[in-house]
VORO-358156 format. One line per 8 residues: their letters; for each residue x, y, z of C-alpha. Coordinates in pm, 1 decimal. Layout:
N
a) X,Y,Z | ...
***
This chain:
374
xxxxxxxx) 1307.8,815.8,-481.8 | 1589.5,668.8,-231.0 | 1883.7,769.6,-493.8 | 1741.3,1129.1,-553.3 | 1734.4,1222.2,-173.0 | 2093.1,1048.7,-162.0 | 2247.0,1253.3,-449.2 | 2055.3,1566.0,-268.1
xxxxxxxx) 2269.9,1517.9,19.9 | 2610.1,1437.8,-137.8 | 2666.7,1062.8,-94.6 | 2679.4,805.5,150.0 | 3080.6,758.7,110.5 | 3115.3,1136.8,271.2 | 2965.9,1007.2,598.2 | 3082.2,694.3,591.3
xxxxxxxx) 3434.4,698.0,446.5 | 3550.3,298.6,569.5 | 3358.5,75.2,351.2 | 3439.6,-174.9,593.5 | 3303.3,-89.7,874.3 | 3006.0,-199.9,1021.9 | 2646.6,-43.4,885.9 | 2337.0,-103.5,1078.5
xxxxxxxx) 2112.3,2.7,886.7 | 1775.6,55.0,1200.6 | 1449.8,51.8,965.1 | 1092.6,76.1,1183.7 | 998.4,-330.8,1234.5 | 847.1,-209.7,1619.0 | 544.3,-424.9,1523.4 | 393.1,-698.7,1291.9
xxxxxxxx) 170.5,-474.5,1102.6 | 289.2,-426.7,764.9 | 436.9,-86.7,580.1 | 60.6,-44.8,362.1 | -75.5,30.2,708.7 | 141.1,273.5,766.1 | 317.7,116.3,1071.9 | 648.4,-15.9,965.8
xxxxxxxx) 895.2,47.2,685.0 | 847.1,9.3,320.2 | 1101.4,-299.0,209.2 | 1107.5,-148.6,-125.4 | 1327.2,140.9,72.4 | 1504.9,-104.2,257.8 | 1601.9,-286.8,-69.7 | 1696.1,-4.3,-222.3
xxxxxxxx) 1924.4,127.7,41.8 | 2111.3,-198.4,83.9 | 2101.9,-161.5,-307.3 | 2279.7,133.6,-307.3 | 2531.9,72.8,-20.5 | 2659.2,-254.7,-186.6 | 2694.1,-61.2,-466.2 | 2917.6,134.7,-327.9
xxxxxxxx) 3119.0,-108.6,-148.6 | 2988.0,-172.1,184.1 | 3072.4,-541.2,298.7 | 2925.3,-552.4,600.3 | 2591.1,-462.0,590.6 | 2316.2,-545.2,881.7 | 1992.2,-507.6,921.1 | 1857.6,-469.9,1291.0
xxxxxxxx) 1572.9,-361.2,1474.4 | 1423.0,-444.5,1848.0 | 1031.9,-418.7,1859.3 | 814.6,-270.1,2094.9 | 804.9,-391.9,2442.9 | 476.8,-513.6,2372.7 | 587.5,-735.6,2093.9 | 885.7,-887.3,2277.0
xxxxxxxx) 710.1,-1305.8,2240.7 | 636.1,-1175.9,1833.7 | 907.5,-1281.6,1595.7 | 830.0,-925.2,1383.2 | 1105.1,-962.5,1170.5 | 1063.9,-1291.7,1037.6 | 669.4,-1215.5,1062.7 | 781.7,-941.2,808.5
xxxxxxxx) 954.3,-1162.3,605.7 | 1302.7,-959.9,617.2 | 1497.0,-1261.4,660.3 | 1392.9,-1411.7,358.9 | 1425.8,-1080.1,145.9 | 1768.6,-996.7,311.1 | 1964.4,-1354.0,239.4 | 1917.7,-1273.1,-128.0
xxxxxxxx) 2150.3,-950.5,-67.8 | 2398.2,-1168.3,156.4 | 2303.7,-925.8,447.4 | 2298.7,-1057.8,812.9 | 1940.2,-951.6,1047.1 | 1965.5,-931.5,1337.4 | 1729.3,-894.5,1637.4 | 1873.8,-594.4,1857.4
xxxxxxxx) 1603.6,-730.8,2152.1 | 1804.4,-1005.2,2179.0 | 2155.3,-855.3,2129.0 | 2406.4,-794.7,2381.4 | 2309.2,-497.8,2598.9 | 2553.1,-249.4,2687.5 | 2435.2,-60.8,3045.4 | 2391.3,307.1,2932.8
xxxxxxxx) 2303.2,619.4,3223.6 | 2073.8,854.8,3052.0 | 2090.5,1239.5,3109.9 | 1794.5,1144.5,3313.1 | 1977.2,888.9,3539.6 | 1761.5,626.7,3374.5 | 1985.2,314.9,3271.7 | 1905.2,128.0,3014.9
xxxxxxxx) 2088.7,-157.9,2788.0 | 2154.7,-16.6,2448.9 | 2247.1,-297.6,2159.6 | 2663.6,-320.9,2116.6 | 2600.9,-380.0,1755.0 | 2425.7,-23.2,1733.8 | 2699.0,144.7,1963.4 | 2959.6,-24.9,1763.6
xxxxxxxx) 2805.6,47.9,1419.0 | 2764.6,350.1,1185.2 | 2410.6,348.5,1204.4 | 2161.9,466.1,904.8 | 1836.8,544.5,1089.3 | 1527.9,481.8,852.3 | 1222.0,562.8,992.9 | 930.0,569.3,928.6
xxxxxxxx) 670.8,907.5,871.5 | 426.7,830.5,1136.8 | 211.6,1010.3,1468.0 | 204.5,917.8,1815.4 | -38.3,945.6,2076.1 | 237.5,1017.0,2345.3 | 562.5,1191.2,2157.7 | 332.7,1356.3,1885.2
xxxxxxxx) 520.3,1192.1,1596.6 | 738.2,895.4,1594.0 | 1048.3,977.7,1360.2 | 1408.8,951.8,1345.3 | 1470.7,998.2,1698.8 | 1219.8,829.6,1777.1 | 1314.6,510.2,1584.4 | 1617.7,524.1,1816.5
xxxxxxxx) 1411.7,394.5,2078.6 | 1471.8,17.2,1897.0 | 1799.1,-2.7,1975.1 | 1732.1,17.4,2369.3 | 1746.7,-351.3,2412.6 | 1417.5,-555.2,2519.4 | 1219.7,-468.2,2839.3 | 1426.6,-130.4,2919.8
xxxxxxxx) 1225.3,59.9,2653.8 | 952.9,22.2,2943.2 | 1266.6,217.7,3127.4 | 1258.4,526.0,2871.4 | 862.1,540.4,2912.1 | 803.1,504.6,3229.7 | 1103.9,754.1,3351.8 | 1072.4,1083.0,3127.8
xxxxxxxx) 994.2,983.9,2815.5 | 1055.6,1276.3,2604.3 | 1371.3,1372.3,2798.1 | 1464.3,1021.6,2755.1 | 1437.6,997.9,2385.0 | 1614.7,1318.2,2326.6 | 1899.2,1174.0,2436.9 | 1917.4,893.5,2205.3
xxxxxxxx) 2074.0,1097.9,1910.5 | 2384.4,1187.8,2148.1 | 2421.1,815.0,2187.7 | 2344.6,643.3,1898.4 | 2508.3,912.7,1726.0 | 2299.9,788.9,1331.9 | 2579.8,829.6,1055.0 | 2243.0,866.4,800.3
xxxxxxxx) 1859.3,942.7,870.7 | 1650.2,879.1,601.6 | 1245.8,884.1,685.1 | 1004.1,715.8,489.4 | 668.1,843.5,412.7 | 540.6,666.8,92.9 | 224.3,585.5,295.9 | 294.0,720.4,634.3
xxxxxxxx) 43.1,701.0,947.0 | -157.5,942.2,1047.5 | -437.9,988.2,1359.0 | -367.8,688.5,1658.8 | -38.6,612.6,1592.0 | 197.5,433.3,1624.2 | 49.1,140.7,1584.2 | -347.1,204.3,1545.6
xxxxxxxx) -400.4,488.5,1331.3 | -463.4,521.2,978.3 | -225.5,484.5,624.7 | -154.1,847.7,485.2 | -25.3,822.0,168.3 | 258.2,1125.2,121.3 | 505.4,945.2,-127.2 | 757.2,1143.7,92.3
xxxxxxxx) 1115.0,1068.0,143.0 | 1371.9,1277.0,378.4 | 1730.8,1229.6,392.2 | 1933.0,1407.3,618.6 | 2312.8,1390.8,840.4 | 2112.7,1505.9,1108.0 | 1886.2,1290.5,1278.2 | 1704.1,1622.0,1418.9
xxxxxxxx) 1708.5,1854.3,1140.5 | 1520.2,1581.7,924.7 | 1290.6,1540.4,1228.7 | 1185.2,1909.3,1231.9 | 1120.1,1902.2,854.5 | 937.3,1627.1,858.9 | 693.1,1728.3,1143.5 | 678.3,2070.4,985.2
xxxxxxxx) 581.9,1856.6,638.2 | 330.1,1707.4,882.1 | 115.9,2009.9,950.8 | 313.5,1981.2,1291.4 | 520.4,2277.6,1476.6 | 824.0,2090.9,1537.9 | 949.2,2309.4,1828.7 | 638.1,2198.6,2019.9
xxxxxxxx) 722.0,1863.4,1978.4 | 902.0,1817.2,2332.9 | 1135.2,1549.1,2302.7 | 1285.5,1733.2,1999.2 | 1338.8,2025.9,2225.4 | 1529.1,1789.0,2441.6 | 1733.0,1677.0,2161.4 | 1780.1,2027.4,2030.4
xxxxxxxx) 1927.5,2124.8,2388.4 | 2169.1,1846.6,2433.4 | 2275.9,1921.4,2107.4 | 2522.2,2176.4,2079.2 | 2384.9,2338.4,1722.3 | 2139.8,2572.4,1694.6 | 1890.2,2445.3,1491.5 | 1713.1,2759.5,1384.0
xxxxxxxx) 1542.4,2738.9,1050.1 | 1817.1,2950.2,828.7 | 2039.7,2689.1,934.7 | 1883.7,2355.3,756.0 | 1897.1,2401.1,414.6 | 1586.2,2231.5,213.5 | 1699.8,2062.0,-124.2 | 1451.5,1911.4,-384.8
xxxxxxxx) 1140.9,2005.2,-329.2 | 1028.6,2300.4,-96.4 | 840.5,2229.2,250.1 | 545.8,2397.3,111.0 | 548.0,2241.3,-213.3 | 572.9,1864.2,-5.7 | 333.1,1976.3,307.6 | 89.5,1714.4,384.4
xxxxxxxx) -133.1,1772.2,671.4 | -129.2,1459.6,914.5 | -445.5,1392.9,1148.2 | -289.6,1470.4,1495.8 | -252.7,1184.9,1767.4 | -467.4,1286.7,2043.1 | -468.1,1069.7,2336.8 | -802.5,922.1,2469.7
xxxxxxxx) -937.4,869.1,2834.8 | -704.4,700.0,3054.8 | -417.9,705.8,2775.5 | -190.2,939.9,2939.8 | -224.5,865.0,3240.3 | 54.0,776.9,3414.5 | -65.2,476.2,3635.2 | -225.1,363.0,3316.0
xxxxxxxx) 81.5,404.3,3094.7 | 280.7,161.7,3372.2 | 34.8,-71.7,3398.0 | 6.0,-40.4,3019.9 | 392.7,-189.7,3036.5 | 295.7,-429.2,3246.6 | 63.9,-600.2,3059.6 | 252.0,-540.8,2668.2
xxxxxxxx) 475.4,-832.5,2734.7 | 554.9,-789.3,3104.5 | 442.7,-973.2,3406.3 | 50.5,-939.4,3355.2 | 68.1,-1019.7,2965.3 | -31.6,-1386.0,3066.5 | -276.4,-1298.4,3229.2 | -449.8,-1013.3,3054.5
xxxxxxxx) -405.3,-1235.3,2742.4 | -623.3,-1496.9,2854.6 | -879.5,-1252.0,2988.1 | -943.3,-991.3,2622.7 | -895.7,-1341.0,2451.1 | -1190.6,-1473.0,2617.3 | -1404.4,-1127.1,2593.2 | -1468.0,-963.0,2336.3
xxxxxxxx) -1571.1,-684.0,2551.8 | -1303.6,-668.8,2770.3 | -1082.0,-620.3,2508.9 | -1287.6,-339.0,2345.4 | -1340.9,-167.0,2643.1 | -941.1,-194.3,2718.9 | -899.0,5.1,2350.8 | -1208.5,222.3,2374.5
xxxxxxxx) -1000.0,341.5,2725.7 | -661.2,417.2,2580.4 | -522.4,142.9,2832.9 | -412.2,-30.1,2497.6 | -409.3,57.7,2185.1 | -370.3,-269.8,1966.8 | -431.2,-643.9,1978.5 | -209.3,-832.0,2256.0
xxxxxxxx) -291.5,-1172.3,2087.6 | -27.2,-1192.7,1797.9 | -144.3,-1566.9,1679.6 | -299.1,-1508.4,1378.9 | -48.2,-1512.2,1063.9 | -56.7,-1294.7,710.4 | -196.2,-1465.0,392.4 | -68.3,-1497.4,93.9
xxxxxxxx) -237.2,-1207.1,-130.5 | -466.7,-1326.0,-408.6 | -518.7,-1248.0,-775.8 | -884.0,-1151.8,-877.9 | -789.1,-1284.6,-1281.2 | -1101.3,-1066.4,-1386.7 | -995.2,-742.2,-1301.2 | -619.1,-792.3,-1345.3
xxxxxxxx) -493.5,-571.5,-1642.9 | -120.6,-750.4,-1670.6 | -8.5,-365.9,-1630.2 | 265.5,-481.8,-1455.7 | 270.4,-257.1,-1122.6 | 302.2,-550.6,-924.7 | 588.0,-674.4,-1064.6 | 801.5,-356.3,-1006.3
xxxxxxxx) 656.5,-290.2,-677.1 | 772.1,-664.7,-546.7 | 1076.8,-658.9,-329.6 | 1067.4,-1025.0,-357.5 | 999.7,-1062.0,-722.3 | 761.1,-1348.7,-648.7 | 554.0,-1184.7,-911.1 | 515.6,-1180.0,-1315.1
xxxxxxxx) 270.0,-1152.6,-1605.5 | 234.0,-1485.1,-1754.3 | -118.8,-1558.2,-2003.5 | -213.7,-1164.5,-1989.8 | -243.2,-1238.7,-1630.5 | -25.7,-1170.9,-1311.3 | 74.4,-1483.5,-1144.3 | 230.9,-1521.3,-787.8
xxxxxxxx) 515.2,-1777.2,-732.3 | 444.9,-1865.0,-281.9 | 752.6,-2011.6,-228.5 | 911.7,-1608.2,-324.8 | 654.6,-1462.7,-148.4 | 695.3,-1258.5,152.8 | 409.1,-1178.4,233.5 | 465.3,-796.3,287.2
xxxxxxxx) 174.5,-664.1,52.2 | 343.3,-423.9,-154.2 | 183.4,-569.0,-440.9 | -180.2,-489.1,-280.7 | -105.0,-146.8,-206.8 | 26.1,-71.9,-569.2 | -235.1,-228.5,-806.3 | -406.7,-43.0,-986.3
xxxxxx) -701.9,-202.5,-1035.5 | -726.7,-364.3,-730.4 | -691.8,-657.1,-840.1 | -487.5,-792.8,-542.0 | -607.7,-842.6,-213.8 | -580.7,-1036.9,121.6
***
């Protein structure tokens, strides 16, 4: 699916030419929650891009992303197991929360501390195909957002946050946007809402043309998604719809309708939405950790309100999947769908080798029979 939308847009060597030069490639890692739910990038993608750019001759390949502020004490990207997948490939990860910041003045006078490796790299943006209950969808531009280093995404929230992340195209400047929707989220996203499968995969050279097909692919009118406006007028092209040419299939052949984000209660508030920041990994998280820890309903209440919208103890870990032997058909799904290949058909059965294991679940979301589960 990766190589078709490639070849749809010419090839990756056209945009960029130095094989030597730095590519980041940004995936969605913004929390621990893994791609099956919607929430974070499917590693099959990831492989295949870094796949395809070795290939090619890239040598120096990264792979970087800077979760949410709320998930600044969670190691997501070793909770993800990306390490592990990415030292098979010889590609470096890299956390851009804790990269060195380079003090950037938004068109909004907001300044925040962008990552140097994303300013100094040709970045490929791959997002992910998901809603949000504050910026409507969460997309290419969007995705930007993880390469504001650490606490200053609070900055682009809390100070115009659609005029703020229109802005982030014109400095990131993404060589390569690719959006992945093979099971996209749908309803209270970004992180709470529900998996939509769409098997639907956008490449584009334009961070905001492939954001306005997507949300139109979404059921969503892109121009009334604001921070896209804000893109579209810092931009200098006119991004009117006889200007974006559609390859593969049409946008009414691919449209999938995506439950709408709609904020609840106190949600969009904007006292709430600070002390929201506050509390997601800023001064209060101590506190307000020990207190929905210790209530049950506290912490439902908190949700039920919009003041937060997921689980701010990250403790628990992710399970190894297991293999119900009854119901497994040794079709084999599993094994093509693992990233890792920690899987393989051995007696008529499947059979999972741990120590390859990463733990990412591809193998549960693709079984047929459902014959693997947590």
């Amino acid at each position: 699916m990766l190589n078709e939308a490639l070849d749809l847009i010419g090839n990756i060597q056209t945009l960029i030419p130095d094989r030597q030069e730095k590519v980041l490639i940004k995936p969605n890692f913004g929390c621990h929650k893994m791609a099956f739910t919607g929430a974070t990038t499917d590693l099959r993608v990831l492989v295949a891009l870094i796949k395809r750019l070795k290939k090619e001759g890239y040598s120096n390949v990264v792979v970087g992303d800077g979760g949410m502020a709320g998930y600044l004490k969670v190691d997501i990207l070793n909770y993800l197991g990306v390490p592990a997948l990415c030292r098979k490939y010889n590609v470096t990860v890299l956390d851009l929360n804790r990269d060195e910041g380079v003090l950037t003045e938004l068109p909004t006078g907001c300044k925040v501390k962008v990552s140097k490796t994303a300013l100094e790299s040709k970045v490929i943006d791959l997002a992910k195909l998901k809603t949000h209950v504050l910026a409507t969808v969460t997309l290419g531009t969007k995705n930007l957002l993880g390469c504001v280093v650490g606490s200053d995404k609070r900055e682009i929230h809390l100070k115009g946050l659609h005029e703020n992340l229109g802005s982030l195209p014109s400095i990131i400047k993404p060589k390569l946007t690719i959006i992945e929707g093979i099971v996209g989220m749908e309803g209270r996203g970004p992180v709470g809402g529900k998996p939509k499968e769409s098997n639907i995969l956008i490449a584009s050279a334009d961070v905001v043309a492939a954001d306005l097909v997507a949300s139109k692919l979404m059921g969503f009118d892109p121009f009334q998604v604001t921070h896209l406006n804000h893109a579209i007028r810092i931009s200098t092209l006119p991004y009117d719809w006889k200007d974006i040419q559609v390859k593969g299939k049409s946008i009414a052949e691919a449209l999938v309708h995506f439950e709408p984000a709609v904020p609840i209660n106190l949600e969009a508030n904007p006292f709430m939405n600070r002390l929201k920041h506050m509390i997601r990994g800023g001064p209060l998280h101590p506190i307000a950790t020990t207190l929905l820890s210790s209530s049950s309903a506290v912490s439902s209440l908190v949700k039920r309100l919009g003041i937060l919208q997921e689980e701010i103890n990250y403790q628990s870990s992710v399970g190894f999947p297991s293999i119900n032997k009854a119901l497994c058909k040794a079709c084999g799904t599993c094994v093509n769908s693992c990233p890792a290949n920690a899987l393989s058909i051995a007696g008529g059965r499947a059979e999972l080798l741990e120590a390859k294991c990463l733990r990412c679940h591809c193998c549960v979301e693709t079984c047929p029979t459902n014959a693997i589960a947590l």
